[in-house]
Each structure stands twice: as structure tokens, then as C-alpha cells.
N, C-alpha and C positions, 0 to 999 in steps of 0.2 A: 670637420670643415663644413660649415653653411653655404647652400645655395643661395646664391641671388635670387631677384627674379627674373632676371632675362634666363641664367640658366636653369630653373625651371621650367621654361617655356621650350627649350633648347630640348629639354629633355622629352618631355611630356610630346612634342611634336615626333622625333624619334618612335617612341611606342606606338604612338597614332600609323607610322608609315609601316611597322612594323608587322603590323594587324591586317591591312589594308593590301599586302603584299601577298600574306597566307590566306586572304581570301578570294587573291585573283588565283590563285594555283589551283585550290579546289574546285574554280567554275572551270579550270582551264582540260579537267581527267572529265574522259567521257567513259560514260558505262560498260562495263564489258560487254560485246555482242552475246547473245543465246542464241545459237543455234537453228533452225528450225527440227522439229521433231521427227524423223523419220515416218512416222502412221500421224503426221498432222491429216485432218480430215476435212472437206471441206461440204459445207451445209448448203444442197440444191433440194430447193420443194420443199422443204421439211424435214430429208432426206440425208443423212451423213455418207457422202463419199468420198472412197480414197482418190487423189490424184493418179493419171496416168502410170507417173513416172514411180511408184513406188508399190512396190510388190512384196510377197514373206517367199523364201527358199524354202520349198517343202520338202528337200533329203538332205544328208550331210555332204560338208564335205569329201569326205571319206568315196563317197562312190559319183566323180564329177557326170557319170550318164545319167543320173538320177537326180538333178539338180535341176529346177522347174519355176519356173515361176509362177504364181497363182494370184491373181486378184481376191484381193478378203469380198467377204460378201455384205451387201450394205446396209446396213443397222437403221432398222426406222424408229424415231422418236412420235412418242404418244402423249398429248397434251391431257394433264390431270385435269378432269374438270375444277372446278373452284367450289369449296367447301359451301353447303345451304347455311346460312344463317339464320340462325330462329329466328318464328316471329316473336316478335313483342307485342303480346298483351297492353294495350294503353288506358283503357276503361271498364269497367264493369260490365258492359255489356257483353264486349267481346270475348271474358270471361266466361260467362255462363252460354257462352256457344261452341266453346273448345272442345273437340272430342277428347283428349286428352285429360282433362281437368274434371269435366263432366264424369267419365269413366271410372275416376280416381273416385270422386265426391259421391259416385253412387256405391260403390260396393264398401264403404268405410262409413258411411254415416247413416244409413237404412236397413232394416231388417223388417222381415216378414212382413207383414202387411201391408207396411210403410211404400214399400216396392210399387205394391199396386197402382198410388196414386202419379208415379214419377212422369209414365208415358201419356199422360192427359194432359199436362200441361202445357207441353206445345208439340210443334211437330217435330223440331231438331233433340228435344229431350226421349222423345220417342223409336224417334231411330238411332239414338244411342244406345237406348236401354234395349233395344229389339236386336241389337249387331252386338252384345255382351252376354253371351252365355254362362258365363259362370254368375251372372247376374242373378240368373234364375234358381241356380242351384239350386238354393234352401227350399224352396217353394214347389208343391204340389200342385197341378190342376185339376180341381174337384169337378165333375161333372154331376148334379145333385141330381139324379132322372127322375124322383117320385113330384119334388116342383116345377119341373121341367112338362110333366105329362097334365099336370095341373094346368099349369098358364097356356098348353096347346090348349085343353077344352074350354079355357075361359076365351081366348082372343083368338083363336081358328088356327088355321094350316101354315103356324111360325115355326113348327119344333125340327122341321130337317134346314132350315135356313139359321137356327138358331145352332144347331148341332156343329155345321158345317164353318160358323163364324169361331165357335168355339176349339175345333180342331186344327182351324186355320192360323187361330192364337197359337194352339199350343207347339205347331211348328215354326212360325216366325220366333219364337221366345227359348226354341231349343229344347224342351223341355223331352227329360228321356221318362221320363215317371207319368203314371197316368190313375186318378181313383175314382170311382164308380160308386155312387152312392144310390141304396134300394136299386139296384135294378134288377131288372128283366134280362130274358131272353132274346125279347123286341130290340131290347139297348146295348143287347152284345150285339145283336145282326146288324144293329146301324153303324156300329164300329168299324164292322168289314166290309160295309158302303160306302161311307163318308169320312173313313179317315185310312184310306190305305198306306199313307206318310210312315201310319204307328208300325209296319212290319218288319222296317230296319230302326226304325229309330226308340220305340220304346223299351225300356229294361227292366222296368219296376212297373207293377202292377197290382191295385188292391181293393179290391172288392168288400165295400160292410155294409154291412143291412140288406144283402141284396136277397132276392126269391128264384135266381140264377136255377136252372139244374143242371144235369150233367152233361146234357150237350150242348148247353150253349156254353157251358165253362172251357169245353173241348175244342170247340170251333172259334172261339173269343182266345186261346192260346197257343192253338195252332197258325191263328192267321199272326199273333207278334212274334214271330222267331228270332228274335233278338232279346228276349225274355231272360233274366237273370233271378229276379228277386217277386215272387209272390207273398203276398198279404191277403188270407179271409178270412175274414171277422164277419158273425153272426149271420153264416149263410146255412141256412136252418133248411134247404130245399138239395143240397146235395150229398150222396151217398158216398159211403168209403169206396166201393168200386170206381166211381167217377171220378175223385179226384185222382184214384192210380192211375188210371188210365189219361188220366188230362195231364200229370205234370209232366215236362220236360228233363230231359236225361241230364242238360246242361245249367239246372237250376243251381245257384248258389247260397240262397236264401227261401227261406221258405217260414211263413207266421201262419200258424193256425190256431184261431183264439172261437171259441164260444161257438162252436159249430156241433148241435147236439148228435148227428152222425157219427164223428170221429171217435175210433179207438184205434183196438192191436193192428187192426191192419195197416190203415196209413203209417204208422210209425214204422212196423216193421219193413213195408215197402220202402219207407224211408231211410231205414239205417242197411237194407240191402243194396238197392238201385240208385241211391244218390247220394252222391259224392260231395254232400253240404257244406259250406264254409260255417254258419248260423243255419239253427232252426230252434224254434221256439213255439210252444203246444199249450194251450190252455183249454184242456179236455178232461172230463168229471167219470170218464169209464174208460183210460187206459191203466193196464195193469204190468206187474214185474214179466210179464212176458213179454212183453212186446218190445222193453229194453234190451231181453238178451241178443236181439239180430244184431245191437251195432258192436263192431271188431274193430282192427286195428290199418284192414288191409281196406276195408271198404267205406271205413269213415277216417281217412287218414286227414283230410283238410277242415274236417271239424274242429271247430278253436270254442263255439259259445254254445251252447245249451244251455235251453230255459224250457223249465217244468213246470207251469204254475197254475197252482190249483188243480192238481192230479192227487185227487184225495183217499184213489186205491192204491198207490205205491207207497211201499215200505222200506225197510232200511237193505231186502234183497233188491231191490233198484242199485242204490247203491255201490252191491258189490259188479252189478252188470256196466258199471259205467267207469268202476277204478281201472278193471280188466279189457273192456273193449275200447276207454277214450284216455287212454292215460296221459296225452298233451294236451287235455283240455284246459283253454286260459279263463274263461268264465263259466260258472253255472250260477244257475236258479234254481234253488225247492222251495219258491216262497208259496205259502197255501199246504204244501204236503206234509200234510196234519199225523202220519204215523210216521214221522221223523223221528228217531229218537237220536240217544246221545252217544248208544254204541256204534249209529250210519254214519253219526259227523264224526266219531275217532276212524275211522277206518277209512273214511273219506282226506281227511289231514293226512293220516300219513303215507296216502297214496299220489294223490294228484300236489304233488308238493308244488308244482308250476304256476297253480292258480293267480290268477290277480284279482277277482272277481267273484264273489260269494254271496251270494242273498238267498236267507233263512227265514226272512220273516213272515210272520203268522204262525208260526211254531210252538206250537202250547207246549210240545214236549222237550223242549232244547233246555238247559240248565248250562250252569255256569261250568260244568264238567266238561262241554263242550266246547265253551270260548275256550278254557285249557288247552285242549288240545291245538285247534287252531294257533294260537299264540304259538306254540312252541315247535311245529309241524310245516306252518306254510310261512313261510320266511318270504316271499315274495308278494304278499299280500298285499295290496291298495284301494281296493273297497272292499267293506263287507255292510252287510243290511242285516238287522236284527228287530225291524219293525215290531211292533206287537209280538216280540217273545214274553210272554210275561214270567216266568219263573228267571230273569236274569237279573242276577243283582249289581249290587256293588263291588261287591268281590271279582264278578264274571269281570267287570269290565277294567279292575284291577287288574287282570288277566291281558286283554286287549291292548290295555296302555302300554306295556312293554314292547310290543309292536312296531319297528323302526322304519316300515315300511308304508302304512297304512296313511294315505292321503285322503280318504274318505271314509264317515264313518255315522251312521245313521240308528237311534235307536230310540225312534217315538211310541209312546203311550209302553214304555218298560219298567218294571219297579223298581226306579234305582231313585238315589237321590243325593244328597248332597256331595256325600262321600265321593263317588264317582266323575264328580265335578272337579277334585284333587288329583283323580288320577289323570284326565285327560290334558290339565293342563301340560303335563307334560311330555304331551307328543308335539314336537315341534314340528314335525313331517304332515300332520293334519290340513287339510285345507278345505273341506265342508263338516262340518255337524250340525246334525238334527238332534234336539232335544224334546219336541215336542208332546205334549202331555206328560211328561216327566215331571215327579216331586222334586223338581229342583228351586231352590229360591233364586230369584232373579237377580239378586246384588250377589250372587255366586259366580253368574254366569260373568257380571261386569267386573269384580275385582279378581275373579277367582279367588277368593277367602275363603 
């Protein structure tokens, strides 16, 4: 049946009222009430309190004389401060005055001498680099005394105000290291004048070229007690008595290079009385005696020994070192000319720990001894074979099987092409020296 159109309007009006109806109903329901909360709290001062009327039963039921009322106690709210928000850098300018940035920009993009120039260039670059200690690490303060006594006698009574400027650097800069070049006696006592800073703060100390003797050596390391690591090179004016008597019980380090005094007895005082982490000797009259003092109980912290240029020890060194150092992780015999190749097999199969090996200068070494090596010390990662000249191709055939070895050095050696085959492939390599080697040059680029 078809609608008109009146009754579609009929109808259509219907629906409309229908609508219209259901949505008075739903304005007509009001919310259901909530309660109030039992512990609602009300906020005075800052300050969260309970109302009057409302309290916690502090016993049970169970026993009604025990039934109490107690007030809670009132809870104070602590406002967070609001987060600092960075600054924002806008121009260049304000850039290169950031400590932050500056900080960053100096110890990633300067080295060694470069350092020098940072603090001159203004004054906010200066007290960055002066408030950064590890800034200075790398870097020694030389104090040169033999030009230093020169420019006093040319320009007059500069040299304690010049001293004085200098020490005064060296503790604004942090600096725990301190080296002495040519001096004196005179330039140890001004040490304990004009820099008494250095008694906690220096650690490292080192003396070359100086005419020192033994009581200034004594009183110049008596007054830094906080002394760790000495260095004397070519101090040609002090006695083996002196320096036993000068070094400190708590040395760690200890360099003795080119001092024509030194033999058996510093060493033996040395592998008796100190408890060395490194020491390292380059002395032309210590002999197989003087190795046998160090043991196991009293050089337990010794990890590096370096012998170089000790041209009376033999391959009985040797066996004084597999027996009293057997954790040792580096050695040096470079220079120790009656090395032969029965010290270096008996040396591999003892000290199997090693990571560090330098042999060079070695006239007596053959490739009998890369042998051994190779097959002995399985933890190997450098070795030096400088000026061996009896090593061949073969030897270093030897070497190349070596899966450990990241450094590997063997200039002015008779090898030549051949051995340019084997190293290629040591894929673990990451320095080599070839130099004075009969190798051809498009060897080294194609390896062919």
C-alpha cells in the first residue's frame, strides 16, 4: 500500500516526537551521589589535614577497652622545584665561551704541544684549560736549569721569580709529574724552597743530564713523598750507595738508563727491597748475579722488565728470571749481545704469559728461536726483532702462524720477499716495520 503525502508527514512527525521524548527522560536522571570519603583531607597552608570529625580505631573490636581514637598525623606536601632548562647556544660567540663545549673541543682535538698555545688566547680559554686536569695529562713540565742559570747571568736576579712562576704553573695545571733537566744540587734545594706544593702532589719524577749527587738526590726525594715513579738518565755524578739509600720503599716504577755508576748492587737492592710494578735498566756492568736476588715472594707485582743494553748478561740471566719472575707480561733483551737461541727456547717455554718481547740487536738469535716462540707463547702481541740479522724468511714463516700477534717489527733484517707472503696473512697484525728490509715495494702494496 502507498503512502500519501500527508501521511508521510503523519508519520515522519511521529518519530520526530518520539526522539524528542527520550531525550527529555535522559536530562530528566540525575547522577548518582558519591559519598564523601571517609580520610577526605582538607588542604590548610600547604598542609594536608584530617577534619575534626574523623579519626582510625587503633584496637579491634574484639577487646571494646582498647578502642581509641587517634588523630593521623598531618602529611606535609613539598613543592618540586621546576626542571632548569638549557641554555641555548644562539651565535658563535657564545659558543666558544661555553665551558662545556670548550672542555669537549680541548681534550679531542689537541695534543702535546698544541695544548701549550690554548691558554693565551684569551682569558675565559685559559681558565678552562687551567680548571681541567686531565687536560694536562699527556704533558710533562720541563724545567731546563743549565738555560735557566744562563739567562740569570745574562739579565740579573730573574731566576727565583722565574722558578717561582714556573711552579706556580705547574700547580694551577695539576700537573703530578715534574723533569729536571742538567741540574744541580742548587736546583734540587730550590725545589724545597719554592715549590713545597710538589710534597703531596708530585708522583713522577725525572732527572736527565743532571751532575745531582747523592745528597741532593736524597733530600730532593725525601721532601716529594708522594713519589711513585722515578726516571735517571745520564746522571753520571751519583753512586750505587746513593741511589739505595735515596729510593723510597713505596716506588712503583723505577728507569735507570745511562748512569755509569750502576751495577749489581742497585739491581739487587732492587729485586730485594722493592716491590716494583716496572723497572727498566740500561747499564753496561750488571752481570748474571745480580739477577739472581729477584724471587717470587718479593717481586710478586713485577709485570715489565726491560734490560737494555746489558752486554754482560748471558743466557744464565735468563734462567734467574723464568725462576724468580714467572708472571712476567713483558720483557726486554734488546742490546743483550750473548743471547743465544738455547735463552730464547727456555725463555718460551717458561714465561708462557708473555705479551711483550723485544730481542732486538741480537746478532746471536736465528730463526731456531722464532721457532720456538711461535709455538710456546700463544699469547703473544708484540715482539721486536730489530737488527737480528741472522733471521730469515723461514724465521718469519715461523712468526706468521702466530694468531695473536698485533705488532710486529723487524727493521734492517735479512729477509725479503718471501716473507712478505707470509705476513700477509696475519690478519690480527695492526703495526709493521719493515724498514731496511730487501723487500720490493709493489710487494708491500699488492702483496704479490
Amino acid at each position: 500500500m502507498s503512502l500519501t503525502a500527508s501521511g508521510m508527514i503523519d508519520r515522519a512527525s511521529a518519530e520526530i516526537s518520539k526522539c524528542i521524548m527520550r531525550i527529555k527522560r535522559k536530562d530528566n536522571k540525575k547522577p548518582p551521589e558519591v559519598p564523601p570519603k571517609p580520610n577526605s583531607e582538607v588542604l590548610r597552608n600547604g598542609v594536608a589535614v584530617l577534619p575534626h570529625r574523623h579519626a582510625t580505631i587503633a584496637a579491634t573490636t574484639s577487646n571494646p577497652l582498647n578502642n581509641t581514637l587517634t588523630p593521623l598525623t598531618p602529611r606535609k606536601f613539598t613543592k618540586k622545584p621546576p626542571p632548569k632548562s638549557k641554555q641555548i647556544l644562539t651565535s658563535s660567540d657564545q659558543l666558544w665561551k661555553d665551558d662545556t663545549f670548550l672542555k669537549y673541543f680541548f681534550l679531542n682535538y689537541f695534543q702535546g704541544n698544541e695544548k701549550l698555545i690554548l691558554p693565551s688566547i684569551c682569558r675565559k680559554w685559559k681558565e678552562v684549560s687551567y680548571n681541567c686536569p686531565e687536560f694536562w695529562k699527556d704533558l710533562i713540565p720541563v724545567l731546563k736549569c743549565k738555560e735557566l742559570r744562563r739567562t740569570v747571568r745574562v739579565d740579573g736576579g730573574l731566576g727565583a721569580g722565574i722558578r717561582r712562576r714556573f711552579y706556580g704553573g705547574v700547580v694551577k695545571r695539576g700537573f703530578t709529574s715534574l723533569k729536571l733537566d742538567s741540574a744541580t744540587d742548587e736546583d734540587s734545594e730550590d725545589v724545597l724552597i719554592h715549590f713545597s706544593q710538589g710534597t703531596q702532589l708530585i708522583q713522577t719524577l725525572k732527572l736527565y743530564s743532571s751532575s745531582i749527587t747523592d745528597k741532593g738526590l736524597y733530600n730532593l726525594i725525601d721532601h716529594l713523598t708522594s713519589l711513585k715513579e722515578l726516571e735517571l738518565s745520564s746522571c753520571n755524578e751519583l753512586s750505587e750507595d746513593g741511589i739505595v739509600q735515596a729510593l723510597p720503599k713505596k716506588l712503583e716504577k723505577l728507569v735507570i738508563y745511562d748512569c755509569i755508576h750502576v751495577a749489581d748492587i742497585v739491581v739487587s737492592f732492587v729485586a730485594k727491597s722493592l716491590n716494583l710494578v716496572e723497572f727498566s735498566l740500561q747499564a753496561y756492568h750488571v752481570t748474571d748475579t745480580a739477577l739472581m736476588s729477584f724471587n717470587q715472594k718479593s717481586s710478586s707485582n713485577l709485570t715489565t722488565l726491560k734490560l737494555d743494553s746489558c752486554w754482560e748478561l748471558t743466557n744464565q740471566t735468563v734462567l734467574h728470571i723464568v725462576s724468580g719472575l714467572p708472571t712476567l707480561r713483558r720483557l726486554s733483551l734488546s742490546g743483550c749481545s750473548k743471547m743465544t737461541d738455547e735463552g730464547i727456547e727456555i725463555l718460551a717455554e717458561n714465561l708462557t704469559h708473555l705479551r711483550t718481547l723485544d730481542l732486538s740487536w741480537g746478532p746471536r738469535i736465528t730463526d731456531a728461536s722464532l721457532e720456538c716462540i711461535a709455538c710456546d707463547l700463544m699469547c703473544l702481541e708484540e715482539l721486536i726483532l730489530d737488527r737480528c740479522t741472522l733471521i730469515t724468511d723461514l724465521g718469519v714463516g715461523y712468526v706468521a702462524t702466530m694468531s695473536t700477534l698485533r705488532k710486529l717489527s723487524l727493521r734492517w733484517c735479512s729477509i725479503r720477499d718471501a716473507s712478505v707472503h707470509h705476513i700477509v696473512g696475519m690478519r690480527k697484525l695492526q703495526y709493521l716495520s719493515l724498514a731496511g728490509a730487501f723487500v720490493r715495494s709493489f710487494c708491500l702494496s699488492t702483496g704479490n
